[in-house]
C-alpha positions in Angstrom: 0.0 0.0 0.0 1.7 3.4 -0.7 2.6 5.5 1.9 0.3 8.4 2.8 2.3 11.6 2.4 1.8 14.2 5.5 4.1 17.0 5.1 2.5 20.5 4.9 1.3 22.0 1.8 1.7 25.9 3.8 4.7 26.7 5.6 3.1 26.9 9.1 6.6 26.9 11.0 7.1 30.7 11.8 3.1 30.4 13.0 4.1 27.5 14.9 6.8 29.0 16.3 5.0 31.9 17.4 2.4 30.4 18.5 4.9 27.7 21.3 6.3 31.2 22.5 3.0 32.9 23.5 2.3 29.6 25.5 5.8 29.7 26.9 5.1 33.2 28.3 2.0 33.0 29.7 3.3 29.4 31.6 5.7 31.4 33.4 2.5 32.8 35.9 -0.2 30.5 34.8 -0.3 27.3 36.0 -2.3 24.9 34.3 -5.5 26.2 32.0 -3.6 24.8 28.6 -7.5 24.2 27.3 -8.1 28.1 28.3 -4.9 29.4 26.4 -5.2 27.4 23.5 -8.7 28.5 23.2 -7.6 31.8 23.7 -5.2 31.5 20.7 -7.0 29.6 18.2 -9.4 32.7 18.5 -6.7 35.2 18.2 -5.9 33.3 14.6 -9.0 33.3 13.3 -10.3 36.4 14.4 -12.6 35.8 16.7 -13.9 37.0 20.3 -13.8 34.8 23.4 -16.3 34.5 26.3 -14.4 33.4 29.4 -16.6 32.1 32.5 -15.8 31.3 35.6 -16.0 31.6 39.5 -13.5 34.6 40.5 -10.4 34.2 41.4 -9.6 31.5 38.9 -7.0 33.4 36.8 -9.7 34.7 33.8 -8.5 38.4 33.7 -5.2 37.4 34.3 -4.8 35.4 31.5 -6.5 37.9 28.9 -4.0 40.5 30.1 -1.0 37.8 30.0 -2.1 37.4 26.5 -2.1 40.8 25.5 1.2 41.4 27.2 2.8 39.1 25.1 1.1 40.8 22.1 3.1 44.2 20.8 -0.3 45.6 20.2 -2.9 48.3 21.7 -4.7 47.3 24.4 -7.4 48.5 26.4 -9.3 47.2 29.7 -12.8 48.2 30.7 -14.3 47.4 33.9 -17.9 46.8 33.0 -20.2 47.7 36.1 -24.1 48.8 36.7 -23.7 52.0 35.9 -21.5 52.0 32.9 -23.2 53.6 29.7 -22.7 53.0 26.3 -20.7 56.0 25.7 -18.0 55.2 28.1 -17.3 52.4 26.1 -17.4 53.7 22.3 -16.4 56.8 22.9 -18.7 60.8 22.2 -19.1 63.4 20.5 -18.1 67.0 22.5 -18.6 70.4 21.0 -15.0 71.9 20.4 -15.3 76.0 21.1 -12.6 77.2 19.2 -13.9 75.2 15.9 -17.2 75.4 16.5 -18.3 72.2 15.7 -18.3 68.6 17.3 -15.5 66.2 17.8 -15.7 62.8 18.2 -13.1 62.0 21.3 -12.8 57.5 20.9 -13.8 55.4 23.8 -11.2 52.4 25.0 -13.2 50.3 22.4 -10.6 51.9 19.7 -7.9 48.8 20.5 -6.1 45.6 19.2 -7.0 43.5 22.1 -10.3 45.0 24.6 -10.4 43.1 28.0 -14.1 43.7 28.7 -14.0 42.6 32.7 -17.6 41.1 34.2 -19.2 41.5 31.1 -22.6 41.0 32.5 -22.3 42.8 35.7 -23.9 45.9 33.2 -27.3 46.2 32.0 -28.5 45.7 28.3 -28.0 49.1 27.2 -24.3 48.6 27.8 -23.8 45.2 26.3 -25.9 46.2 23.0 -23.2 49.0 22.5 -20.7 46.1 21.5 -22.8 44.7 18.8 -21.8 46.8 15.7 -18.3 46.7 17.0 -17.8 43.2 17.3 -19.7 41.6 14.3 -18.7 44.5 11.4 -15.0 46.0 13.6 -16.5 49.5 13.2 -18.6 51.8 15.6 -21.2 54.4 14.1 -21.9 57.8 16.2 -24.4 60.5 14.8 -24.3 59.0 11.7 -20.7 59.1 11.1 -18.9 55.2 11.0 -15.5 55.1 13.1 -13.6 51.8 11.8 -11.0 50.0 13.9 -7.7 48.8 13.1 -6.7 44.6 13.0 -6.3 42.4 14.6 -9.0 43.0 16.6 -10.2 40.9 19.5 -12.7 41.0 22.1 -12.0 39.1 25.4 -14.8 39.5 27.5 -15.0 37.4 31.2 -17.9 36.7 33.4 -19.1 35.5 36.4 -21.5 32.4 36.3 -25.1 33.9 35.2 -26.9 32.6 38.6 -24.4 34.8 40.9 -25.8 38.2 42.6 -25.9 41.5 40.3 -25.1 39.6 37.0 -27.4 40.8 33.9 -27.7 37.6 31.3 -26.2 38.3 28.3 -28.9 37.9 25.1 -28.8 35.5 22.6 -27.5 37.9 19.8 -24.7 39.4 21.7 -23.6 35.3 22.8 -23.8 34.8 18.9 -21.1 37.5 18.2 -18.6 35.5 20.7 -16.9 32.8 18.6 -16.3 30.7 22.0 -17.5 30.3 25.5 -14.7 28.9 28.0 -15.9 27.4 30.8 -13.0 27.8 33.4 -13.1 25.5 36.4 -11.2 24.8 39.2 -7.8 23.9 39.5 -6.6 20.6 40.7 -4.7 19.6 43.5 -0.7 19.2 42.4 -1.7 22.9 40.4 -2.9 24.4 43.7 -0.1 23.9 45.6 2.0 24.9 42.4 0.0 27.7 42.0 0.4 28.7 46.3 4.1 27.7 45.7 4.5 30.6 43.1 3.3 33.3 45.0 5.0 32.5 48.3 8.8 32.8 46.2 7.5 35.5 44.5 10.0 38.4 44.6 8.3 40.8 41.9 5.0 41.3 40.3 4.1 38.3 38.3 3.4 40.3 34.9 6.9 41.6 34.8 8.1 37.9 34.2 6.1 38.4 30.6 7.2 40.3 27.3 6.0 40.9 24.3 6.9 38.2 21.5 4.8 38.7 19.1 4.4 42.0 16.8 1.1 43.3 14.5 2.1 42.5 11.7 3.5 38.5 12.5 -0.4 38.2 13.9 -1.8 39.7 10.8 0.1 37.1 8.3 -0.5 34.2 11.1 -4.5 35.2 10.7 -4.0 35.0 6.5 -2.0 31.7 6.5 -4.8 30.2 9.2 -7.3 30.8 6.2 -5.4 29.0 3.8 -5.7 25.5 6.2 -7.4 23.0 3.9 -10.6 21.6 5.1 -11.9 18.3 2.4 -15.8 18.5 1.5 -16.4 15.6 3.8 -15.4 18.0 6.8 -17.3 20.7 5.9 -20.4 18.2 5.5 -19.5 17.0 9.0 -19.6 20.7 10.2 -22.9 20.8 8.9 -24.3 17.6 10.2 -23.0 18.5 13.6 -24.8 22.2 14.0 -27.7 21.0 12.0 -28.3 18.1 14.7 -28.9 21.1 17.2 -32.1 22.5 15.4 -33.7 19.2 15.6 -32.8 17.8 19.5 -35.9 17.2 21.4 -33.4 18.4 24.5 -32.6 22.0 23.4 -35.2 24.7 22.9 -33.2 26.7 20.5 -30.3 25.5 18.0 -27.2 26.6 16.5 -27.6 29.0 13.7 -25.3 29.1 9.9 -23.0 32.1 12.0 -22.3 29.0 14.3 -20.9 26.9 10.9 -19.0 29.4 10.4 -17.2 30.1 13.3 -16.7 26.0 14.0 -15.0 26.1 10.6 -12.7 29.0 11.2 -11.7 27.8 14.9 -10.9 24.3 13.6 -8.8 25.8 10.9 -7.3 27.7 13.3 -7.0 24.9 15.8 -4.8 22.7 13.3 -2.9 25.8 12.5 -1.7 26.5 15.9 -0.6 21.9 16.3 1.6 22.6 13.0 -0.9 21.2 10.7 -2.0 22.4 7.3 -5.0 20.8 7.3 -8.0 20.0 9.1 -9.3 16.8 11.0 -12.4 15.5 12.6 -10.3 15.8 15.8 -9.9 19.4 15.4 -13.4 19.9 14.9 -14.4 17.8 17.8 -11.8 19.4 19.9 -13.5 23.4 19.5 -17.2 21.7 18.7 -18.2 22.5 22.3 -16.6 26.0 23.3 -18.4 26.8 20.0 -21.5 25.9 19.7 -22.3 25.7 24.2 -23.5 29.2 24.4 -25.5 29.6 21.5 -28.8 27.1 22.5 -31.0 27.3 24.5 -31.9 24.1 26.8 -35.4 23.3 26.8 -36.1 24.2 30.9 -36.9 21.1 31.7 -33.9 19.3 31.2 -32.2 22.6 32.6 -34.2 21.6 35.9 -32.7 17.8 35.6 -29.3 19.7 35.7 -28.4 18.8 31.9 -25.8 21.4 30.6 -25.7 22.6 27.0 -22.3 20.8 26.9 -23.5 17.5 27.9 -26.3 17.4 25.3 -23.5 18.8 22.2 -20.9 15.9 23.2 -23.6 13.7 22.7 -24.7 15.3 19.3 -21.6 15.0 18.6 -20.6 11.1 19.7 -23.5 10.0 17.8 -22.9 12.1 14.5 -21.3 9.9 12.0 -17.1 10.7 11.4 -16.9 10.6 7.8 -13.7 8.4 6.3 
């Protein structure tokens, strides 16, 4: 039988290269959360914005600014809170005396990298302001559009939606996030590593990290991601996955085509950043779930049986056919 020939059709070496660095700098303060980071990055490469949840104090905003450190980009944290409006984020329009006329002064939503912090501890108003900006990477004030430079990536945290003060975020803002990371807790041996750290700590633990990677090395890892090679059969396994959603008797609202999409892009992504030019049904399995978790809807019911939207998509999934 001949030999099946693997080596890459796209030099991904530089992206791999790149990519191993990041990880190395963030490991020198994180401990552990490898499924986190590599989320984290697979979105960075294919453009997309990441939904981080978790109990506090389990290293969410440290990591997102760990990233960005690492990144020889702009970046820009907001602290989203009850009483934050929608012009604190984006940015307004203030009448300028000497010219007589208005001036549009930018909000810290004009950035590479925008660590939105407790994402739902604002009301509606304040989350809807991040739709334009997040689908289309523009803003539009009194009728004037405001585009924003690439890459751009949104990294938005929040606390667990049945906590005190937390406003749920709506379906069509979930949508625009191309994954939801579900942080948990750490285990035992990374406890005590982690307790270990800080008690030989001798200087602030973001001062171990520099910046690696530069604007324009993210921009041509982001155009050689798109070039991974994904065969018709994979795409048709896409498709039979999110389609599978729309028609489970467990879930009261399915995956829509923008949720294709995105498990197309991160899986191209996701072989991109293990060295690969092309795409498996591992890599598809692997980013299926971070995916597709936060936009359905289970039916309350099983919600009440304690049934997570994770639970019922791992089972779509283990009972969808793997084509050959």
């Amino acid at each position: 039988m001949e030999e099946l020939e693997f080596t890459n059709r796209i030099d991904l070496t530089e992206l791999h290269e790149g990519i191993n660095t990041i990880k190395q700098e963030i490991s020198k303060v994180i401990v552990g959360q490898k499924n986190m980071v590599n989320l984290l990055l697979t979105a960075l490469l294919c453009e997309g914005h990441v939904l981080i949840e978790g109990v506090p104090g389990v290293a969410k905003t440290v990591t997102a600014k760990l990233l960005a450190k690492t990144l020889s980009i702009g970046y820009q944290r907001i602290q989203f809170t009850p009483d934050l409006m929608p012009s604190d984020v984006l940015g307004t329009s203030i009448f300028d005396l000497k010219k007589s006329e208005f001036e549009f002064k930018k909000g810290p939503i004009f950035s590479n990298l925008i660590l939105i912090d407790e994402i739902n501890r604002a009301p509606a108003k304040t989350q809807a302001a991040l739709f334009e900006v997040m689908e289309e990477q523009q803003i539009t004030i009194d009728g004037h559009q405001f585009s924003l430079d690439s890459p751009y990536m949104v990294v938005a945290t929040q606390n667990p939606v049945d906590q005190e003060g937390t406003y749920r975020l709506p379906e069509a803002q979930l949508d625009r996030f191309l994954f939801k990371i579900t942080v948990d807790y750490p285990n035992l041996m990374d406890e005590v590593e982690i307790i270990n750290r800080e008690h030989l700590a001798t200087q602030p633990k973001l001062d171990f990290v520099t910046a690696s990677i530069t604007k324009e090395q993210i921009l041509a890892y982001q155009q050689l991601t798109k070039q991974v090679i994904v065969e018709p059969n994979l795409i048709k396994y896409i498709a039979d996955i999110v389609v599978s959603t729309r028609s489970n008797s467990f879930l009261y609202l399915g995956a829509s085509p923008r949720a294709s999409i995105a498990l197309l892009k991160a899986s191209k992504a996701f072989a991109a950043i293990n060295g690969r030019d092309f795409v498996t049904p591992e890599d598809i399995k692997q980013v299926a779930i971070p995916v597709l978790q936060h936009r359905v809807i289970v039916t309350p019911e099983r919600e009440m049986e304690g049934i997570t939207a994770a639970q019922i998509i791992n089972d779509s999934i283990q009972s969808t056919e793997i084509p050959s």
